[in-house]
Each structure stands twice: as C-alpha cells, then as structure tokens.
C-alpha positions in Angstrom: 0.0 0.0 0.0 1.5 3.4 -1.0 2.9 5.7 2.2 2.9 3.0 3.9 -0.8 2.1 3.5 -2.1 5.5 5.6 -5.5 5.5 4.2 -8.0 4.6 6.4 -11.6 5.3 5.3 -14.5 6.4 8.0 -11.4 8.2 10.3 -11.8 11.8 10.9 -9.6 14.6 11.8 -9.2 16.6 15.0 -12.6 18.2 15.3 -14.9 19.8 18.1 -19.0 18.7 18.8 -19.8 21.8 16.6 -17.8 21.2 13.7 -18.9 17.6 13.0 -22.2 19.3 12.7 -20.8 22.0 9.9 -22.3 21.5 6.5 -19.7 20.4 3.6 -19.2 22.6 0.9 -21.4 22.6 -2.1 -18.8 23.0 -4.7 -15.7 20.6 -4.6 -13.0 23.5 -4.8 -14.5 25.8 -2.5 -12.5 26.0 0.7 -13.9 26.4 4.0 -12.3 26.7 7.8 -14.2 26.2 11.0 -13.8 28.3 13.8 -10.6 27.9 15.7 -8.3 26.2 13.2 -5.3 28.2 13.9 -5.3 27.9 17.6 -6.2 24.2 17.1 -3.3 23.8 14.7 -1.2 25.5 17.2 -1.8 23.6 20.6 -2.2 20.5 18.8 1.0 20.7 16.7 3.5 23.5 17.2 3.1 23.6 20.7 4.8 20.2 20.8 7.4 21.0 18.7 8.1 24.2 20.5 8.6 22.6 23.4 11.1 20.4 22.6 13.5 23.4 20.9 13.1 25.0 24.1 14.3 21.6 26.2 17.1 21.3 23.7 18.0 24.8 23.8 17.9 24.3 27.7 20.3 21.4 27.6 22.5 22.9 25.2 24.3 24.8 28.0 27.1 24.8 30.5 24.8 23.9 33.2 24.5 20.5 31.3 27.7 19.5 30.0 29.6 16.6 30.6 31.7 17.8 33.5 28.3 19.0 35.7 26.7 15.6 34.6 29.3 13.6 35.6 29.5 15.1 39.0 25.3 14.8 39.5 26.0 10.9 38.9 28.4 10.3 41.4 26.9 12.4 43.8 23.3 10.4 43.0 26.0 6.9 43.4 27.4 7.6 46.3 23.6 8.7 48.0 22.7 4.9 46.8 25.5 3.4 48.2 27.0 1.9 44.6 31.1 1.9 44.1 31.7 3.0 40.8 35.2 3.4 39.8 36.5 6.6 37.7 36.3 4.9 34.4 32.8 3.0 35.0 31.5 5.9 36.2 32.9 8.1 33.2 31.4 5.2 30.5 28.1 5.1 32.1 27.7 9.2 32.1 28.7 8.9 28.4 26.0 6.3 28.0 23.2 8.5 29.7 24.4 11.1 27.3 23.9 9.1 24.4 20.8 7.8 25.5 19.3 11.0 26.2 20.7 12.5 22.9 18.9 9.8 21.1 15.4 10.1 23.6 15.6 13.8 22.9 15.9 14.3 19.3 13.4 11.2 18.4 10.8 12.9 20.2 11.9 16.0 18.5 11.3 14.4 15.1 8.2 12.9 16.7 6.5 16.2 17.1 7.9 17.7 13.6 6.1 14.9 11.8 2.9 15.3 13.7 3.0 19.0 12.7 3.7 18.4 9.1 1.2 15.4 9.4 -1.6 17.3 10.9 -1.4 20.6 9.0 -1.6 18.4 6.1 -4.9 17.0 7.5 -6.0 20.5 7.8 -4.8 21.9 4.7 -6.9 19.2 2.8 -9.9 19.5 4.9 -10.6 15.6 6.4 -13.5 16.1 8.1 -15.6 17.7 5.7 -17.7 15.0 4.0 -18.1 14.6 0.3 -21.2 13.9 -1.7 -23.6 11.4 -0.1 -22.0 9.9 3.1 -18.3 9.6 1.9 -15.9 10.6 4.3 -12.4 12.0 3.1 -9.8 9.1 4.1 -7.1 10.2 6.0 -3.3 9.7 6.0 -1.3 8.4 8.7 2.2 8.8 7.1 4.2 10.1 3.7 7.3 9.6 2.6 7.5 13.3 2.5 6.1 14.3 5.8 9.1 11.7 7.1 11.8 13.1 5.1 10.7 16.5 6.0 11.2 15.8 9.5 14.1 14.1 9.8 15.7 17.0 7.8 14.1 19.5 10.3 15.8 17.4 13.1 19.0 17.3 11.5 19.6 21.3 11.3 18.7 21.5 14.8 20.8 19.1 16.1 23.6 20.9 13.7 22.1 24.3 15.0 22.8 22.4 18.3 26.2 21.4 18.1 27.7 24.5 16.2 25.8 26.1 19.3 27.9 24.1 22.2 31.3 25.0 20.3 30.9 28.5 21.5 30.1 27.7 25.6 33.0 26.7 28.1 32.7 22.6 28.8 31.0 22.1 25.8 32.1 20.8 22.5 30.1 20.3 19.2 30.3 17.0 17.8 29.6 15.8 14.3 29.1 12.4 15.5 26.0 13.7 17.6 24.7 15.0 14.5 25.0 11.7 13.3 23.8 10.3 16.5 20.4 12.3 16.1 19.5 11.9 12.8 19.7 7.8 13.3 17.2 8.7 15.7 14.9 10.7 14.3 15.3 8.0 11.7 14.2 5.2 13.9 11.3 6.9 14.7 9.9 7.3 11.3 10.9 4.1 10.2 9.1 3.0 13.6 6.2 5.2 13.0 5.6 3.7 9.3 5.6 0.3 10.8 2.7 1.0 13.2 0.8 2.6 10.3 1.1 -0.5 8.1 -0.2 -2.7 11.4 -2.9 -0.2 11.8 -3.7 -1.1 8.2 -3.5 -4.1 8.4 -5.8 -5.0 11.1 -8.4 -2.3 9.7 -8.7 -4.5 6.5 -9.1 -8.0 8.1 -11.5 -6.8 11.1 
C-alpha cells in the first residue's frame, strides 16, 4: 500500500462537537475553515514541537555539559551506596548522554512529523464529507512528511552542536549530529511500521 498504506476510510480529523455538525461545501473546490483552526493547529502541533526546541536549547548549556553531569551521577552513586570506579562511572555518564541524545531528538522528530502530518490534515480538509456519506480518508504517514522531518531534526541538532562549540565545557560534535538523525530516523521508520499494522488489522477486522 502506498505511504505506507495511511488510508483509512471512515477516520476523521481533529474536530470539536460543533464542527462535525458544519455542513460540507457545495462545490468541490471551494474552501472552507471552522472556527478555531489556527489555535487548534497551534496547541495541537506547534506547541509540541516548540517545546522540545526549548528543552534542547535548555540542555545545550554549561549547566549540562559533561563535567556537571558527571559530577550529579556520582553524587546520585554515592547517595545509593554503589562503588563506581573513575572509568565506569565516566562510561556510564557517556552512555546516559547518548541515551538522552537519542530520547531527545526522536521525540523532536516525533513532534515535527505530527505537525507536518496534521497541517496536512488540515490543509486538505478531512473532516468535511463529500457527496452522499463519503468521508475523506485520511493519512497516517508520507514519505514526504518523514523526510521533511528528519531534515528538520537534522539542522537543529547541527544548529545544536555549532551552538555548544561557542560555551565553556562544551564541545560540538559531528558524531551527535550523526547520532540524532539515526534517531529521528528510527522513529519514522518506527512510525511507518505502526501505520502499516494499523492497516493491516483495519482491512481483516
């Protein structure tokens, strides 16, 4: 199934009790917008996105390089009674890191695709119904909506690193660039997998 079989008929897009109720347009090309579609699209969409820049731009600083982190985790070790030597502690700060790199910047592509996803939605109107009873079908996931946003999360984790390389105890890394973008990767290819399931089970129930 093309984009990785998105299309599911009878599903409707974000909507309030009073817009289910709006009559559909009587010519096909004439465009209509309920009331409250811009703060919709905003709370529903940018919001999410915004808040992740601003979690990223919160971590980018000295207050959370890898000097300060280091010394919260053997603090937090020594609290819960574990012996850590110098170089196990060092490997598992570098590991959190990574980790959180990876947590961080998925979700960021997470939020990037639901905003290109659901301004697509309404861009394209999907809950207005055609002639008769036919509902528009909506789609879950595109190839473009995916590449879109793992490029997005690419120049902000480049943004990101050229950032750190002007702030004392932090360095940019290339490699973290790297890093991110296999993340943000995972989580489209992750996200097309659940689509095709959805899919899937739609057509056999």
């Amino acid at each position: 199934m093309p984009n990785g079989g998105a299309a599911i008929a009878g599903d409707q897009a974000p909507h309030d009790s009073t817009a289910a109720t709006s009559q559909p347009s009587t010519s096909p090309g004439k465009r209509w917008r309920r009331p409250g579609h811009g703060r919709q699209l905003f709370l529903h969409y940018w919001l999410p996105v915004l808040l992740m820049l601003g979690v990223i731009k919160m971590e980018s600083t000295a207050a959370w390089s890898g000097v300060e982190t280091h010394g919260i985790l053997a603090r937090l070790m020594t609290q819960l009674g574990i012996s850590f030597g110098g170089a196990q502690l060092e490997l598992l700060n570098l590991a959190l890191r990574k980790t959180g790199h990876m947590i961080g910047y998925g979700l960021l592509c997470y939020t990037w695709f639901l905003l290109l996803r659901g301004a697509y939605w309404f861009q394209h109107e999907y809950q207005r119904s055609l002639t008769g009873s036919i509902v528009i079908r909506r789609l879950w996931w595109r190839a473009e909506w995916a590449a879109l946003a793992v490029f997005c999360t690419f120049l902000v984790s480049v943004a990101d690193e050229t950032h750190q390389m002007a702030i004392a105890l932090r360095t940019g890394r290339m490699h973290d660039v790297a890093l991110d973008t296999a993340a943000a990767i995972l989580v489209v290819g992750l996200l097309w997998l659940h689509t095709r399931r959805r899919s899937l089970t739609q057509l056999q129930s």
